[in-house]
ZAMARGU-4260 file (C-alpha; in steps of 0.2 Angstrom, whole numbers, plus 5000, padded with zeros to 4 digits):
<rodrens>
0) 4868/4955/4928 | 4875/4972/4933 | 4875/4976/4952 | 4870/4991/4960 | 4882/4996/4974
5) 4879/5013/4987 | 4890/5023/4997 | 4891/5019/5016 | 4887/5036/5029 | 4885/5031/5048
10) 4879/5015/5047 | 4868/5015/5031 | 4868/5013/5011 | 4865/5029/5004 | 4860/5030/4985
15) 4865/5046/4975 | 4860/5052/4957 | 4875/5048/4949 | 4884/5034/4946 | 4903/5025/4942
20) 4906/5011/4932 | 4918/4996/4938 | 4923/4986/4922 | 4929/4968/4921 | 4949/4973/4920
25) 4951/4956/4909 | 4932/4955/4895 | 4932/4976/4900 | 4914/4973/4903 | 4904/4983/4916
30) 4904/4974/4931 | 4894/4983/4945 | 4888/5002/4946 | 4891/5012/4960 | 4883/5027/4968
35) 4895/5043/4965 | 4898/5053/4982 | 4895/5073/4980 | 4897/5089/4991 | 4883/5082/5003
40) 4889/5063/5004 | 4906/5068/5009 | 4902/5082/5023 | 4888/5071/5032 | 4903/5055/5031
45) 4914/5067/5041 | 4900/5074/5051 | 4896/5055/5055 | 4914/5052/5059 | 4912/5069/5071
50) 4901/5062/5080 | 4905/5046/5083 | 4922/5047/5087 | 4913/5061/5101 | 4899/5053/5107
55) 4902/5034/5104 | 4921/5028/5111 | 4923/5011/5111 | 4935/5003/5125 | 4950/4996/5119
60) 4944/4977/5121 | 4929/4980/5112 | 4940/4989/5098 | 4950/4971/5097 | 4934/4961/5098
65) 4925/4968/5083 | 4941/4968/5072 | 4946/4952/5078 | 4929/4947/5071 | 4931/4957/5055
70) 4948/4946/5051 | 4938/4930/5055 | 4923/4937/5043 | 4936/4938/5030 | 4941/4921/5032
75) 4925/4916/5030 | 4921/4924/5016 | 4938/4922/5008 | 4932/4914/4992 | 4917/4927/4985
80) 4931/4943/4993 | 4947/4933/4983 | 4935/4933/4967 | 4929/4949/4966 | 4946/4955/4968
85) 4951/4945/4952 | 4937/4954/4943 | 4938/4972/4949 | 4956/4972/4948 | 4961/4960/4936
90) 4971/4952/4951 | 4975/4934/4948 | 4965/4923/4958 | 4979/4914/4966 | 4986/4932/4972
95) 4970/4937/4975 | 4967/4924/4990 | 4985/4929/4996 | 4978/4946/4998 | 4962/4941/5006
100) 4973/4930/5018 | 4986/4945/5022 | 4969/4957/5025 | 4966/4942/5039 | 4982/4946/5045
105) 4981/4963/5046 | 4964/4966/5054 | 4971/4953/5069 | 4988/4961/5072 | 4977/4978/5074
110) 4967/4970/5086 | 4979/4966/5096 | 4988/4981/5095 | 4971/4990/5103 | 4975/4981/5118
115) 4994/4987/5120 | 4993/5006/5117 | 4997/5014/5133 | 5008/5028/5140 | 5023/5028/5153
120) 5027/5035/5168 | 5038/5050/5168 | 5049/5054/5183 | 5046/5073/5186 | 5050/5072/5203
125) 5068/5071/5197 | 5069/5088/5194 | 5071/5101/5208 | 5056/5108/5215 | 5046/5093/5208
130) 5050/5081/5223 | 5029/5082/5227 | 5024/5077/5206 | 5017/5063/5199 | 5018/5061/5180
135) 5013/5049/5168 | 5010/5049/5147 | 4990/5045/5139 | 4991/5039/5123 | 4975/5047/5113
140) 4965/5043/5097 | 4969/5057/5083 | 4950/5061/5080 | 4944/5059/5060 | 4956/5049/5050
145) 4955/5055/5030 | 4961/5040/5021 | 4963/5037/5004 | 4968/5020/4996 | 4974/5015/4978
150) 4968/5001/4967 | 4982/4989/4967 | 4978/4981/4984 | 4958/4986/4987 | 4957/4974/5002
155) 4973/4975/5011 | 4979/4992/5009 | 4961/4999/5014 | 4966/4987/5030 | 4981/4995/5033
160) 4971/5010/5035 | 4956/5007/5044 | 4961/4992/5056 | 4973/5004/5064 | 4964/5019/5064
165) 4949/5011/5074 | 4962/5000/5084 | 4967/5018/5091 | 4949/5024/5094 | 4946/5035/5079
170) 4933/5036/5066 | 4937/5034/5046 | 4932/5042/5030 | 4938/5031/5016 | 4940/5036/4998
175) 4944/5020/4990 | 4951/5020/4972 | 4935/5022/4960 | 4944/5008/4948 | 4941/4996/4965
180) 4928/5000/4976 | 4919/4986/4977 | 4931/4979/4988 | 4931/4994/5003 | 4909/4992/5003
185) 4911/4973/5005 | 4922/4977/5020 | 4912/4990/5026 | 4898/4976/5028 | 4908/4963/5037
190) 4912/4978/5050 | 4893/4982/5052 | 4891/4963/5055 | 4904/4963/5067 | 4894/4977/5077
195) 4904/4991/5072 | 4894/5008/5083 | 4887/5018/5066 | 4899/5033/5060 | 4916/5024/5066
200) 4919/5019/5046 | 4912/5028/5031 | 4914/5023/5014 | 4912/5036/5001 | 4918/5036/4981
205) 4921/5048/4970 | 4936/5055/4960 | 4950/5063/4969 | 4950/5079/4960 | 4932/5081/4970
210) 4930/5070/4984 | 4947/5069/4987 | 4949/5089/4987 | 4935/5091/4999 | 4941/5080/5012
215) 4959/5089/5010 | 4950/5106/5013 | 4939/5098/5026 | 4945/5104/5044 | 4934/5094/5054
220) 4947/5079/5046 | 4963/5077/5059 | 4974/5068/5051 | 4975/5060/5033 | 4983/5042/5027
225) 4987/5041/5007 | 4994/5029/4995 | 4996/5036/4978 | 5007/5044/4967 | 5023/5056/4973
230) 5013/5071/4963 | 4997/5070/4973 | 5006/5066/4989 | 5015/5081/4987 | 4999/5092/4986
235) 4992/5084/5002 | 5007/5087/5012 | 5007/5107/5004 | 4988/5109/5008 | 4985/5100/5024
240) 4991/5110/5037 | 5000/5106/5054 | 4989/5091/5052 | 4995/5073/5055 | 5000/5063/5036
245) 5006/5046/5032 | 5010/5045/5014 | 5015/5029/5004 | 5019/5034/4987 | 5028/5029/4971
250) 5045/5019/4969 | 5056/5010/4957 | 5062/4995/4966 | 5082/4989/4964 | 5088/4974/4967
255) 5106/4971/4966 | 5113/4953/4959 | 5129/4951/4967 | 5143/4940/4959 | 5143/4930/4974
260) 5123/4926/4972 | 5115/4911/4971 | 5110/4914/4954 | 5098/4900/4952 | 5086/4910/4968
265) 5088/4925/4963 | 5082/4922/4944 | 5068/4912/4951 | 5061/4926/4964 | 5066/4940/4953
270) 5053/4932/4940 | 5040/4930/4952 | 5041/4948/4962 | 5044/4957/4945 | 5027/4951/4938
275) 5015/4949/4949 | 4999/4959/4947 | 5007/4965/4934 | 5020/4974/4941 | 5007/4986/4945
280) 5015/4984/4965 | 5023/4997/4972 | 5039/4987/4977 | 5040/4977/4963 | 5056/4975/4955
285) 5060/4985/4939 | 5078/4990/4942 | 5088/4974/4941 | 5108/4977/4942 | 5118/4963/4939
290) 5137/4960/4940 | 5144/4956/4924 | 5155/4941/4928 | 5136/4933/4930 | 5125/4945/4918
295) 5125/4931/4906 | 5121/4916/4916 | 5108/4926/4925 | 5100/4935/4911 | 5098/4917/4902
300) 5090/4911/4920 | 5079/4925/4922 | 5071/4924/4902 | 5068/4905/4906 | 5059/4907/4922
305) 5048/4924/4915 | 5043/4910/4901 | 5039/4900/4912 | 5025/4913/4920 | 5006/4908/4914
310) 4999/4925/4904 | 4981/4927/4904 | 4963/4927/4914 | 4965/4931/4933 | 4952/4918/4936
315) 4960/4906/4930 | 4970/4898/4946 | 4985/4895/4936 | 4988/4911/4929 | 5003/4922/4935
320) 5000/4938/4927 | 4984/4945/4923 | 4977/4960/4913 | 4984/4979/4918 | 4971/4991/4926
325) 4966/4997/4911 | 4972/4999/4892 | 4977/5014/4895 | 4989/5011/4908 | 4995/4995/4899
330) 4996/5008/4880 | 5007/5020/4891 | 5019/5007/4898 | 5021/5001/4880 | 5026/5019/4875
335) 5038/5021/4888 | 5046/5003/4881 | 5044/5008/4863 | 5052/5024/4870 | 5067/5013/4874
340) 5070/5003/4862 | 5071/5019/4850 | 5084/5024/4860 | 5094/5010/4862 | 5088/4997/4872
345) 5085/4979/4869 | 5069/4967/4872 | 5074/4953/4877 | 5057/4946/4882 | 5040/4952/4882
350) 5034/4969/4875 | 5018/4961/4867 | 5002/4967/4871 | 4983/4961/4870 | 4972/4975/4875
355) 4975/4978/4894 | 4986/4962/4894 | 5005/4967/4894 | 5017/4951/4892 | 5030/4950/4906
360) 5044/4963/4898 | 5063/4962/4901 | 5076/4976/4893 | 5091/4978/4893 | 5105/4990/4887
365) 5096/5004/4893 | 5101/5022/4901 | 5097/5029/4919 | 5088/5044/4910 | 5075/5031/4902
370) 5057/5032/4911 | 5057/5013/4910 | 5072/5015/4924 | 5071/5034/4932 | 5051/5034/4934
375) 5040/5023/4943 | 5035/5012/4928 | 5020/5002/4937 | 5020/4988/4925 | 5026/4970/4919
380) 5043/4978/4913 | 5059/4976/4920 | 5078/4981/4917 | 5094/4974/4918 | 5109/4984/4921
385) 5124/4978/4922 | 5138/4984/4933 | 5157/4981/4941 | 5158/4989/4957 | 5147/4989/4970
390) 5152/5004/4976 | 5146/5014/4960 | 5133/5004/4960 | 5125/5009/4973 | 5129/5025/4969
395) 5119/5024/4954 | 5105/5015/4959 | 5103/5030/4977 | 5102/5042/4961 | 5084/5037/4960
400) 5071/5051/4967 | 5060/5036/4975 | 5069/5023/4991 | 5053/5013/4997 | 5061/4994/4997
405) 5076/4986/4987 | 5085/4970/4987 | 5102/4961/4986 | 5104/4943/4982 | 5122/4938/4990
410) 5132/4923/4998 | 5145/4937/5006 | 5139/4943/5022 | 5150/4959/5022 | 5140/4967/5006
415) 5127/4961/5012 | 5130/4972/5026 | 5138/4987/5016 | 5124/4986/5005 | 5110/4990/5021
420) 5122/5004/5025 | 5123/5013/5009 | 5107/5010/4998 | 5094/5024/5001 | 5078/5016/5004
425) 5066/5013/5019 | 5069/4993/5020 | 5084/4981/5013 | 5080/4962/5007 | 5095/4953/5006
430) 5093/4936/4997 | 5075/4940/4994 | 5068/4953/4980 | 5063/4972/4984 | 5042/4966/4984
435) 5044/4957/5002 | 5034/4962/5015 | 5022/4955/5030 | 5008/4965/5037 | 5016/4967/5056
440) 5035/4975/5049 | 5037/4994/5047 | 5031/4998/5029 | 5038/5016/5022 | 5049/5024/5011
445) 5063/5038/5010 | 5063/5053/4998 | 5050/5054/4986 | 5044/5037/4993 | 5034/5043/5007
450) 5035/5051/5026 | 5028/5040/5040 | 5027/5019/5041 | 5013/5007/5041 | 5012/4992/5048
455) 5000/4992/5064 | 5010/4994/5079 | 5020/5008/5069 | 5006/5016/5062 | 4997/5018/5077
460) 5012/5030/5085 | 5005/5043/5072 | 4984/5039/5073 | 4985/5044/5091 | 4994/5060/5100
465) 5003/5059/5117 | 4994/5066/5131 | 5005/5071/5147 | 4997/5072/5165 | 5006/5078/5179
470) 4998/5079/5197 | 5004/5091/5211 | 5003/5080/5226 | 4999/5088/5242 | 5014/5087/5252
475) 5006/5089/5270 | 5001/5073/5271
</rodrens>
């Protein structure tokens, strides 16, 4: 049976006339229906958010109270959250609890971090003519935090953007990804049954060419949060003013196989973090450059371990790599290969396709101005290049428009080194694969990859604004 799902505005379920469809990713079969937000639905969220960030501030400790219970809710309802992501999403079950359990972590982090944002003192009476001044530094909630989240992580990345913002004391409009939304109300409902005051989260779904727009044009909206594409990031940055923005956007992750690797390690955790959810991860590796005194030995590793990864239903607990978003995701990323191979490249696993399931895909003898290695392919596909100097290597590889994370397998601790000097991105792996990260570390990109860092201590510097206060003491006394 199909569920009926409605938008979330100030503490209530509003139903609206029209409606989206959320499919099954892996039978493609409707799996709930959800109320569409219009015009009205998205000015009275952010009249909500207005007024509750005005009239209804919550003191840090009761911040940390509700979203410490929020991350124990999750816990506790890890199993029904975990499954639903597998459905909506086509996430793997197994990767699916991972994310429940990361969400756990983040909503507990940002809890504690509303309980360490302060100020400093500043010593004004240094200066000349001062000697009777007192100063110090307020740390102050933003106002009205416009964020909008992608499919690929519907639990966690909409944590990255809410637990923060309300850590800091301000009020949300959330646009989650109509592919995924399910995920953002079932939150929304563990925050009401955590005591969340009305208006402090509002949940509203719609297609970014409408809702999206509005809340861009929307000056009641003081600072927006955005994972998405480099295209759309772009736009927001152009059309939101002098306005705060924290954009996580498109990559295509290199990691670097040094001669000097444990080969073995890296083939194993290259297979892992090049596949999961479908490569559809924004630092998922695609770009895989191998020296050529251990291409072959590698390359022979990697195949192995790739056949090693269990193909098919996300519910199923053994399975590795599930179903793309959709088939026409999956029938594009199978272009850009087909693309490739006319071209020159080889398959040397993979490049099959079952509907919106795309087989783990590995190419090699391909060019830098393929889209399989210059775009941000979003897919099981991966490339192998290989290379002779690290120097030019690393030249290659800054070439790349995108530097959100990469990696470097080595047993040398001096490239290890030189490689965190010179390869353009916003974080290094060495011995691990580009798609490491933990919910407390600063998350963010260079160049086309983004502007600003999550993780919630780092986030928080740009959810709140620093407030001098300076008193003139009276110096008769």
């Amino acid at each position: 049976m199909v569920q009926d799902y409605k938008v979330f505005i100030n503490g209530n379920w509003i139903q609206t006339d029209d409606k989206i469809d959320v499919v099954n990713k892996y039978t493609q079969q409707t799996y709930v229906k959800i109320a569409k937000a219009g015009e009205k639905e998205v000015d009275e969220a952010t009249e909500a958010a207005q007024s509750a960030f005005k009239d209804k501030q919550m003191p840090p400790y009761k911040r940390y109270q509700i979203l410490k219970r929020v991350s124990e809710l999750l816990q506790e309802n890890k199993d029904t959250l975990a499954e639903n992501l597998s459905i909506e999403a086509g996430k793997p079950l197994k990767q699916a609890r991972t994310e429940v359990d990361r969400a756990t972590q983040t909503f507990e982090l940002s809890a504690e971090e509303a309980k360490r944002i302060h100020g400093e003192g500043v010593p004004v009476d240094a200066a000349p003519g001062s000697e009777n001044r007192m100063a110090y530094t307020l740390k102050v909630p933003v106002g009205v935090i416009g964020a909008i989240t992608p499919f690929n992580f519907p639990i966690n990345l909409v944590a990255h953007k809410i637990a923060p913002a309300i850590a800091a004391g301000n009020a949300v409009v959330l646009k989650p990804a109509s592919k995924t939304p399910v995920s953002a109300l079932k939150l929304a409902e563990l925050f009401q049954e955590a005591g969340l005051p009305d208006g402090f989260l509002n949940v509203i779904v719609g297609s970014g060419s409408e809702v999206g727009q509005q809340m861009m044009e929307d000056k009641r909206i003081n600072a927006y949060t955005f994972t998405g594409s480099a295209e759309i990031g772009l736009k927001l940055k152009q059309n939101t003013g002098l306005n705060k923005l924290i954009l996580e956007l498109g990559n295509n992750s290199p990691v670097i196989v040094d001669k000097e690797a444990d080969i073995d390690k890296a083939a194993d955790n290259i297979a892992q973090k090049s596949f999961a959810f479908a490569g559809q991860v924004c630092i998922s590796v695609q770009r895989i450059y191998v020296h050529e005194d251990v291409k072959d030995e590698f390359q022979e590793k990697l195949v192995h371990a790739v056949k090693g990864l269990k193909v098919g239903d996300p519910m199923d607990p053994e399975t590795d790599v599930g179903p793309m978003i959709s088939e026409e995701e999956a029938e594009r990323a199978e272009e850009w290969v087909n693309e490739a191979v006319h071209h020159g490249a080889e398959v040397i696993e993979g490049a099959k396709r079952e509907g919106a399931l795309l087989h783990p895909t590995l190419l090699t003898n391909v060019e830098k101005n393929m889209k399989v290695v210059c775009e941000e392919v979003f897919a099981p596909v991966a490339t192998i290049i290989p290379f002779s100097d690290l120097k030019n290597c690393i030249d290659e590889l800054n070439e790349s428009r995108y530097g959100l994370q990469g990696g470097i397998f080595t047993k040398n601790l001096e490239t290890a080194f030189y490689a965190a000097r010179h390869v353009e991105v916003g974080g290094l792996m060495i011995n691990d694969s580009s798609q490491y990260r933990v919910d407390l570390m600063p998350y963010g990109g260079v160049k086309n990859s983004g502007w600003g860092k999550e993780g919630p201590k780092y986030v928080i510097e740009d959810l709140t604004e620093e407030r001098l206060v300076v008193f003139n003491l009276d110096s008769e006394k």
